[in-house]
C-alpha positions in Angstrom: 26.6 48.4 24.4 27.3 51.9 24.0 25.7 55.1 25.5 23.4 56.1 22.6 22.4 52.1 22.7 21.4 52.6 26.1 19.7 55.4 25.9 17.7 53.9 22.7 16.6 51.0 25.3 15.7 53.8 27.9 13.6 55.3 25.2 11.8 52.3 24.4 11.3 51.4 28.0 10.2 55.2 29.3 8.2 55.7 26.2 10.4 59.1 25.6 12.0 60.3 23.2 15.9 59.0 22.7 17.2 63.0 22.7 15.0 63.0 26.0 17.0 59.9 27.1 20.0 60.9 26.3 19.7 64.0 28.3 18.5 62.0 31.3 21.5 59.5 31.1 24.0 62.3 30.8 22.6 64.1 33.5 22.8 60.7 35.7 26.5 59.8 34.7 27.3 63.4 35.6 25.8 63.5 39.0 27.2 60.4 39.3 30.9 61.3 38.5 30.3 64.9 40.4 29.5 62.8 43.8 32.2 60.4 43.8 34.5 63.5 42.9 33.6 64.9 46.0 34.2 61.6 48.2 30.8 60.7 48.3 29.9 57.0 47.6 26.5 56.3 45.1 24.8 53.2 46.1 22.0 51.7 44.0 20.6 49.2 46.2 21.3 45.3 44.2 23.2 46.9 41.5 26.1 48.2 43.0 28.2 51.3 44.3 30.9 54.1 42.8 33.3 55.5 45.0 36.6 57.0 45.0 39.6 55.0 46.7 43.2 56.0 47.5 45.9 53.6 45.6 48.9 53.9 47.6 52.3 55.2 46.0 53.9 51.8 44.7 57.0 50.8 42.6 56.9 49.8 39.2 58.9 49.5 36.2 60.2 51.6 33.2 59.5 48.7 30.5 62.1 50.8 28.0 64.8 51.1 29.9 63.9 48.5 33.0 64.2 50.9 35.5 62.9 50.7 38.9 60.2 54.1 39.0 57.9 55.3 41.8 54.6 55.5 40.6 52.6 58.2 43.1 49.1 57.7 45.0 46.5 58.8 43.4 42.4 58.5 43.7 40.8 56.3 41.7 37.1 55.7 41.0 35.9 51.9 41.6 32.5 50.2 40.8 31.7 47.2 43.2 28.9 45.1 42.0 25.9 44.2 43.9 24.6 40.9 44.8 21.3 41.4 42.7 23.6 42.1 39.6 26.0 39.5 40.7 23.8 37.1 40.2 21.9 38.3 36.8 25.1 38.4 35.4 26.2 34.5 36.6 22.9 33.5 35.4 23.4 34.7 31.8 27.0 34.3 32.0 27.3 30.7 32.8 
């Protein structure tokens, strides 16, 4: 699923329009994105949470040439699933 699938289903479910739930979802993915940016972690209770995390400067390889490189820290966002959707998705899923 895409976002204009999603926000076709959020239409049909809101009884709005799909421009009006486009709009809605972009606003949400960018308050979403703008939060985490700014070290704050968004929880939604049973679904899950965004945050940004640290990854630690580690070694790696130059798969041309095989040379050992440094690859630098760097922030990262992460989703971690709740148990709620943890569960929907082993229900279907298995």
């Amino acid at each position: 699923m895409n976002k204009k699938e999603l926000a076709r289903y959020v239409a049909l479910d809101c009884g709005t329009s799909i421009q009006q739930a486009e709009e809605i979802l972009n606003s949400i993915l960018r308050n979403i994105a703008g939060a985490v940016s700014e070290g704050d972690v968004v929880e939604f209770v049973g679904f899950g949470s965004f945050e940004a995390k640290l990854r630690k400067k580690r070694k790696g390889f130059n798969l041309k040439t095989n040379e050992q490189i440094e690859i630098p820290a760097r922030i990262v966002p992460v989703f971690r699933a709740g148990k709620k959707f943890k569960e929907q998705v082993n229900r279907k899923g298995g």
